[in-house]
N, C-alpha and C positions, 0 to 999 in steps of 0.2 A: 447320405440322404438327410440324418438330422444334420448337419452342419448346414446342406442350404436350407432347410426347413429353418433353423434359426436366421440366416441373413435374409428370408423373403418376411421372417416377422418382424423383423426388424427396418426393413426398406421405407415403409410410409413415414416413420419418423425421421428416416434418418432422410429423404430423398428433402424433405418439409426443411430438415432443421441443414444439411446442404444448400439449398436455395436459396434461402433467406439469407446464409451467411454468405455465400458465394457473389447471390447478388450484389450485398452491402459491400463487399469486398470489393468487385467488380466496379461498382459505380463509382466508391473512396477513388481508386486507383484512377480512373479515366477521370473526374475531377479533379484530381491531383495534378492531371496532366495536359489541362485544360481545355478536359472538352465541357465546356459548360454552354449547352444548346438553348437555352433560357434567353441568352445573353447573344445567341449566334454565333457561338466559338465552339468549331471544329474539329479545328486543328491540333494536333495532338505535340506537345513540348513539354522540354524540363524548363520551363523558366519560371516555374512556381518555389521549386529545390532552388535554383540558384538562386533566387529571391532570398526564401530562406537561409539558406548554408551562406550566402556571400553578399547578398544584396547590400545598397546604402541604409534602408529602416529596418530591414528583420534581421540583417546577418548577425549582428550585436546583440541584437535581443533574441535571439536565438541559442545564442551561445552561451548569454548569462544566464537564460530562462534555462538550460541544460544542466548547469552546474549546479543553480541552484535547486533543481527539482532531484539530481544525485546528492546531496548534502541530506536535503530532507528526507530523500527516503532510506538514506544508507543510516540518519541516524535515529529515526522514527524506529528505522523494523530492527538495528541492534538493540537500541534499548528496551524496545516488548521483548525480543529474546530472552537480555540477559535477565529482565524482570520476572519473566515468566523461569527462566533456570532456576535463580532463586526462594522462585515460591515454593517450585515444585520440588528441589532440595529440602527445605524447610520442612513441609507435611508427607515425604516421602515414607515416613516411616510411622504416620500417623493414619494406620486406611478409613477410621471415621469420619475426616474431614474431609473427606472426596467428595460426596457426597453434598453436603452446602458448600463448598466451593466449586462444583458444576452449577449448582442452582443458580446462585448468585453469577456466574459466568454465560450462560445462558440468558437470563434476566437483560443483564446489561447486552450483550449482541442484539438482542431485539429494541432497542434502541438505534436509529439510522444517525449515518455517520452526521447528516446538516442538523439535526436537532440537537444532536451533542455540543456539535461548535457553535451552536447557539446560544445554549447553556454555559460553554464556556467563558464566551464575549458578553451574557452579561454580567459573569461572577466574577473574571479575574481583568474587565476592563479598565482603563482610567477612572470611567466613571460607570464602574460596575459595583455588583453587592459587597467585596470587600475593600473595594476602595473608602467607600461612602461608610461600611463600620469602623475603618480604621481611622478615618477623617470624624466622624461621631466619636470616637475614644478619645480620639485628642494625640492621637499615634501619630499624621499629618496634619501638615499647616492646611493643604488642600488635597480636593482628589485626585487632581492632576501630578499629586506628588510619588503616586503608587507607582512601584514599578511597571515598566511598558514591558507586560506577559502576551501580549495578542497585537495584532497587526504590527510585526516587528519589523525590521528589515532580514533579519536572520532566521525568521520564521520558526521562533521559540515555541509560539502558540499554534502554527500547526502541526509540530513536531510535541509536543504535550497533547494536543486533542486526539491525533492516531496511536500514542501509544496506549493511552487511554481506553482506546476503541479494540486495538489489537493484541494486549496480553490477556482480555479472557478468552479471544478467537483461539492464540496458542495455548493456553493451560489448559483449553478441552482437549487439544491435540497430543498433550503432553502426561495428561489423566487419565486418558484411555488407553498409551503406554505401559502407564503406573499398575492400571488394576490390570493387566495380562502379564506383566511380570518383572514388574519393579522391584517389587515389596520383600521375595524370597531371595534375591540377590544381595538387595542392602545388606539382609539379615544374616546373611551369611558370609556378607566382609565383615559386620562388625561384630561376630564371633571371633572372626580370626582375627579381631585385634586395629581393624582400618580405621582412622580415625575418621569425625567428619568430611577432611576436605580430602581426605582420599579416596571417601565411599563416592562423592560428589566427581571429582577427578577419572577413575579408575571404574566406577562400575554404573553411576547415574548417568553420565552423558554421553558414555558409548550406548545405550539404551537407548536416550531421545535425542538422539545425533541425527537420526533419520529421519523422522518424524518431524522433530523439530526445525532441522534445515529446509525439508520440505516445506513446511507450514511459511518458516521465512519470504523465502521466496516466492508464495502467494503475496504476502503482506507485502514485500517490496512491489510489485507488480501492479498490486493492488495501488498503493501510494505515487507509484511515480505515473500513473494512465487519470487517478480520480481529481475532481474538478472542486466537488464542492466544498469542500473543507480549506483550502486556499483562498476559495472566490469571499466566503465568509470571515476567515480569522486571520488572512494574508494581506498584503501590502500591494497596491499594484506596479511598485519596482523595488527589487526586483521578482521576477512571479512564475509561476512554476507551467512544465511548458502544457499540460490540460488546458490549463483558462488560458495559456494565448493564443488555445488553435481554437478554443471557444468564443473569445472576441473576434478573431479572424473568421469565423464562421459566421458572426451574426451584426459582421459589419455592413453597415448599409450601401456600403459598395460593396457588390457583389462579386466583381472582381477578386475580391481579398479571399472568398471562398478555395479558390483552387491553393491559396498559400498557407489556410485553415486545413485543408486536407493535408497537404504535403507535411505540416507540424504530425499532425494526426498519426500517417503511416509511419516517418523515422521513429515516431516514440514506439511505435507497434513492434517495428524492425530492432529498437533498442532492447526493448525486450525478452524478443525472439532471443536475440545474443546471448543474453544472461544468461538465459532457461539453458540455452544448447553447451553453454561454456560449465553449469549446475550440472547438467547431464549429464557429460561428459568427463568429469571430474566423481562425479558418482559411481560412474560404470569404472574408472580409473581403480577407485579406492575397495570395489567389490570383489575386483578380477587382483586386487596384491594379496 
């Protein structure tokens, strides 16, 4: 009897928070597959996917827009990892500095990711804040001489502005590790003699192994679905696949909607992959 007494308190949100996603799901999906009634279309087909996946304009850009949106987020979310492994190596053995270095990680997450790469594009552009001091020093001839750090084609600058945004997401993740029982492990490898990289090696990161790959995996997820930090600090070729199911969504032919959805769910469906392929590999490594 408590166990339904728990699912009937539970129903009004969850029946709300079902709906709304079911619906949005539902609707994605049959626009996907061209039913767009707006327009008088029906009829239900893949010819949005084949558009996509093989068409003469999207196939190509599709494919680029894929690779390069795995490039950025494979090397966005290693680098906050190993960044964040680092740190947390560093102070692992220091418990006072937890402490303002939550504060200060905290701080910065309440900062949204388009205002960051705003700040970034105008500090590290051609003709941003250090361009225009190092042209003032006499360091360049011009500002145009500064390194190209934002709208690259390699997407330097948006792979700097998320890692940016996501090693203090992980080092809370990785903090909160630390202070439930980091601290008495360390200290008792380096009694018996462990040097640093083997306290780090051998008894730190089977600790935030879980945690941490956990957290990754948000951040990748996170990076390879979000829009706006590309639309801002990215190139528009080649461009990562968010903003192209976003132009395709908000092209003035409406037509292109149904091949804005269909980008939409494969990145959903790319995802799903990950996670189940994560999962699985997890439950692998629990059960040896």
């Amino acid at each position: 009897m408590a166990k339904w007494r728990r699912w009937l308190g539970l129903a009004p949100a969850s029946i709300i928070i079902i709906g709304l996603f079911g619906g949005s799901l539902g609707y994605g999906i049959a626009q996907s597959l061209g039913w767009l009634p707006f327009l008088g279309q029906r009829q239900l087909s893949l010819a949005a996917y084949r558009n996509v996946l093989a068409g003469e304009q999207l196939g190509g850009q599709w494919w680029q827009a894929l690779l390069f949106s795995l490039w950025v987020s494979l090397a966005a979310t290693l680098g906050s990892a190993l960044i964040c492994l680092g740190l947390l190596s560093s102070i692992a053995e220091r418990q006072q500095q937890y402490r303002g270095l939550s504060t200060i990680s905290n701080l910065h997450l309440a900062i949204p990711h388009s205002v960051w790469a705003m700040a970034l594009l105008l500090v590290l552009s051609q003709s941003g804040i250090f361009a225009r001091i190092g042209f003032g020093l006499g360091w360049l001839d011009q500002p145009s001489d500064f390194p190209v750090l934002v709208r690259d084609r390699w997407g330097i600058g948006i792979i700097m502005a998320y890692i940016t945004k996501e090693v203090p997401f992980l080092l809370l993740i990785g903090l909160a590790t630390l202070r439930q029982q980091g601290r008495e492990y360390l200290l008792v490898a380096q009694s018996l003699g462990a040097n640093r990289w083997q306290r780090v090696r051998l008894v730190l990161w089977p600790l935030l192994a879980p945690s941490l790959i956990g957290g990754s995996l948000l951040v990748l997820s996170f990076i390879f679905g979000a829009y706006e930090v590309p639309a801002l600090v990215g190139v528009r070729y080649p461009e990562m696949l968010a903003t192209m199911a976003l132009e395709l969504f908000l092209n003035p032919d409406l037509h292109a909607r149904a091949e804005g959805m269909a980008v939409s769910l494969l990145m959903s469906l790319i995802i799903l992959v990950v996670i189940g392929l994560a999962w699985r590999w997890r439950r692998a490594e629990q059960q040896s």
